[in-house]
C-alpha positions in Angstrom: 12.6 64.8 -37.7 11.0 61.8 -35.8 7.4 63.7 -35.6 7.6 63.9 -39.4 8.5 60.2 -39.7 5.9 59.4 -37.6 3.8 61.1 -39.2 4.4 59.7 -42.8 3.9 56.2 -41.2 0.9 56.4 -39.5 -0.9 57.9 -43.1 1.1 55.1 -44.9 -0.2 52.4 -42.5 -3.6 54.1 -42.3 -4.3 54.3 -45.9 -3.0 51.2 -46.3 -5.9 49.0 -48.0 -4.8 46.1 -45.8 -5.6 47.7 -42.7 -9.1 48.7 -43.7 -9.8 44.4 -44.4 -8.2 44.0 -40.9 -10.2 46.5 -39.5 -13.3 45.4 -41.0 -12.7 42.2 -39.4 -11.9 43.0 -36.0 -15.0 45.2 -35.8 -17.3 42.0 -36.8 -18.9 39.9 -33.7 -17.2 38.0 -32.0 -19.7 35.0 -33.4 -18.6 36.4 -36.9 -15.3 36.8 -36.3 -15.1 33.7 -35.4 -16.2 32.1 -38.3 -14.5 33.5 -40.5 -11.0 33.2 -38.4 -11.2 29.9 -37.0 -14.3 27.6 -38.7 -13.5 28.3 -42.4 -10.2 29.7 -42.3 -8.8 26.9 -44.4 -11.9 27.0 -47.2 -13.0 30.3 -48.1 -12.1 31.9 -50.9 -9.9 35.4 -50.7 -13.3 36.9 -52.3 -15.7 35.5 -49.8 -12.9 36.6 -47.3 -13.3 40.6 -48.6 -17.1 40.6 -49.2 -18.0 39.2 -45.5 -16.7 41.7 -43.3 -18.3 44.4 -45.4 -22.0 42.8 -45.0 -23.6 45.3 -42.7 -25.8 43.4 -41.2 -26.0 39.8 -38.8 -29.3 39.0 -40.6 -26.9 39.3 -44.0 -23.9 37.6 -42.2 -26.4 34.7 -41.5 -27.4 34.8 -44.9 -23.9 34.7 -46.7 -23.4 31.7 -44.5 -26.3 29.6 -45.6 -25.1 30.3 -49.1 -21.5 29.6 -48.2 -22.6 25.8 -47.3 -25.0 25.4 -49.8 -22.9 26.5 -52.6 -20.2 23.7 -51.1 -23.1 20.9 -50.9 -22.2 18.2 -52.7 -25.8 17.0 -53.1 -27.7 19.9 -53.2 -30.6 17.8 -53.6 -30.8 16.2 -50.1 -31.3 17.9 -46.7 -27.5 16.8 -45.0 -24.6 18.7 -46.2 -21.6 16.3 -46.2 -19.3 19.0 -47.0 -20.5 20.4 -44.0 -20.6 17.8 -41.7 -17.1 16.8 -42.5 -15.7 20.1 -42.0 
């Protein structure tokens, strides 16, 4: 009886689509993980928060991050980003 329920939670909390997003995360860098944990916790979007993990590369990490900021410039047209800076 107890090897059965064990079994039925371990697939339940397996398949859960929850764990794979955690999972995703904890397998980023630590630099990564970081970022999106601790730096921007309070500002990204749940989307930005699901799409990040799954980049499969730093170089597109790095990327996504330049976009992040830029897309949050409130003066796009100068080189400081206040948004940024404030943050």
């Amino acid at each position: 009886m107890k090897l059965k329920f064990l079994l039925l939670f371990s697939v339940a909390f397996f398949a859960n689509p929850l764990f794979s997003e955690i999972q995703d995360e904890i397998s980023l860098p630590e630099k990564y993980k970081k970022w999106i944990e601790e730096e921007v916790v309070y500002i990204i979007t749940e989307n930005e928060k699901k799409v990040f993990p799954k980049l499969e590369t730093n170089r597109k990490r790095d990327l996504f991050i330049v976009e992040f900021w830029k897309q949050r410039d409130p003066t796009p047209s100068t080189p400081r980003n206040e948004f940024r800076e404030e943050h």
